[in-house]
N, C-alpha and C positions, 0 to 999 in steps of 0.2 A: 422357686424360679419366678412365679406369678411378680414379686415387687421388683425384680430387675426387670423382666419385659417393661412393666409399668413405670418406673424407671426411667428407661428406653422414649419409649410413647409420650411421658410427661419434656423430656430434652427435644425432643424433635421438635414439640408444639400439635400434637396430634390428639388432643384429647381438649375435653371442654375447659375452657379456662376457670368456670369457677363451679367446685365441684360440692358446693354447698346448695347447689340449686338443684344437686343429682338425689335421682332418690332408688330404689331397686328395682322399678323398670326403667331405669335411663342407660342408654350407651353412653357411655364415656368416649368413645372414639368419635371424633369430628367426623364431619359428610367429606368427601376428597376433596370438594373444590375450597374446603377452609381452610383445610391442614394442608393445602397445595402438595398433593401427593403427586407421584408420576404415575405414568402410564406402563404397566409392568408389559405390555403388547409393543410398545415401542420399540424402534430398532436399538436406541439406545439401554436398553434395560432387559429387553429381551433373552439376553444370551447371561444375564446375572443372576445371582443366587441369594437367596433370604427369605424373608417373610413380607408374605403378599396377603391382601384381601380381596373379594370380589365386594361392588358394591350395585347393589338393584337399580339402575338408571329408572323407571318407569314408578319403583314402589323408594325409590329414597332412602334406602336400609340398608345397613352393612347385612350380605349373609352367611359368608365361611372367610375362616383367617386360613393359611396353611402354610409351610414353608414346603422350602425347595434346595438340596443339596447333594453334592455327590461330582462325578466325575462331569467337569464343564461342560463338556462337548453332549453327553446323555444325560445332564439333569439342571436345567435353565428354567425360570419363568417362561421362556415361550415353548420347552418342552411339555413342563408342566401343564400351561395351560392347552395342549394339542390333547393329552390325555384327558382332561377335564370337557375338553369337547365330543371326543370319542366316548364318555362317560352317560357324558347328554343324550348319548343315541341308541343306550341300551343295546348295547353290542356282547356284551357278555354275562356271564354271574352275578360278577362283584357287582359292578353298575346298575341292578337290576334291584340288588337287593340295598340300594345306598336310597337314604335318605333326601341326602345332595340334590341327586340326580332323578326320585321322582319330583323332585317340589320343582325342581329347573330342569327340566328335560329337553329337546331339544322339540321345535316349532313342530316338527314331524311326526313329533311321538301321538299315539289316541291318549292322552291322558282326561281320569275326569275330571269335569269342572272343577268340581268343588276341590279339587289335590291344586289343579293352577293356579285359582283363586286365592289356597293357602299359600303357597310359591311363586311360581312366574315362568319364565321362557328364559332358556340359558342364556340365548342371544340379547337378551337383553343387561346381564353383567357386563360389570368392564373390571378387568384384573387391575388392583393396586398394587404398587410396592410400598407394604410399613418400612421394612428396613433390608438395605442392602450391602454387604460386605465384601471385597478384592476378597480371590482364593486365597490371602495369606490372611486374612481377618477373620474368613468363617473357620480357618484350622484353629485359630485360637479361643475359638466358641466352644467348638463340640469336645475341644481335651477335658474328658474324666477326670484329669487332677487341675488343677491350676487356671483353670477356664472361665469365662465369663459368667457361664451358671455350674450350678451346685447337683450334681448329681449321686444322690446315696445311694444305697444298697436296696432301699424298699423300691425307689423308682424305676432303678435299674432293672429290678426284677420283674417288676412291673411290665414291663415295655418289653423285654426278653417274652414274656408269657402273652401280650395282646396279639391280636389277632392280625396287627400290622406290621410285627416284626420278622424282617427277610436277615437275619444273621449278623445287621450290619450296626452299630449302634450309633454309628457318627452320621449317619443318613436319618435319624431316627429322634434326633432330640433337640432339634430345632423347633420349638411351637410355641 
């Protein structure tokens, strides 16, 4: 699935134009204000469904991609990103024990220096939308047969057996 994302990314205009200057510490995804990305917090984009990034306003670095899908009304970018806030504040287990959310915790948190220094302050991201699709374009994403990406049997089982799967696979294979 990786060369369809890329694909994707190279059609939009979202990745560096010349990838001969790239070497394997380079992001290949543009900074937002070059790839003139939206604002996935917007009222306009808000209540949609895809794949979003956070980008480090302060450190200038992309630092989690994620998507977002499922029933409109319970699972939107600006849901998404409500739960990512609540994440910041070490409210429970999971968040606690997420990587995410010690390096970006939320201004409140006692974190140590040295973990902020490696991270940042959540407040200081701003959610992107990479790509966004109408509820009749993300159904034609996540269909198992005939879909946009390719989903085998190893991956399938794959994601069946991780530690993030709730039963659902069509919620689950957008990344």
């Amino acid at each position: 699935n990786m060369p369809r994302m890329c694909s994707m990314a190279l059609l939009a205009g979202n990745v560096i134009p010349n990838l001969a200057d790239a070497d394997e510490s380079s992001c290949l995804l543009l900074p937002p204000y070059e790839a003139k990305l939206e604002d996935a917090r917007s009222p306009e984009f808000k209540a949609r469904q895809g794949v979003y990034a956070y980008w480090d306003e302060v450190k200038k670095r992309w630092i989690r991609v994620g998507r977002v899908y499922g029933d409109k009304r319970k699972r939107n970018f600006g849901v998404r990103d409500k739960e990512h806030i609540k994440g910041s504040l070490h409210l429970d287990p999971d968040s606690i024990e997420s990587l995410f959310y010690l390096l970006y915790a939320d201004d409140s948190m006692d974190i140590p220096k040295e973990i902020r220094k490696a991270g940042g302050k959540f407040h200081d991201l701003k959610m992107h939308v990479l790509w966004s699709l109408s509820e009749y374009g993300i159904n034609s994403v996540v269909k198992e047969v005939d879909g946009l990406f390719h989903w085998d049997d190893e991956v399938l089982e794959g994601l069946r057996k991780s530690k993030a799967y709730k039963g659902d696979m069509k919620k689950k294979k957008i990344a």
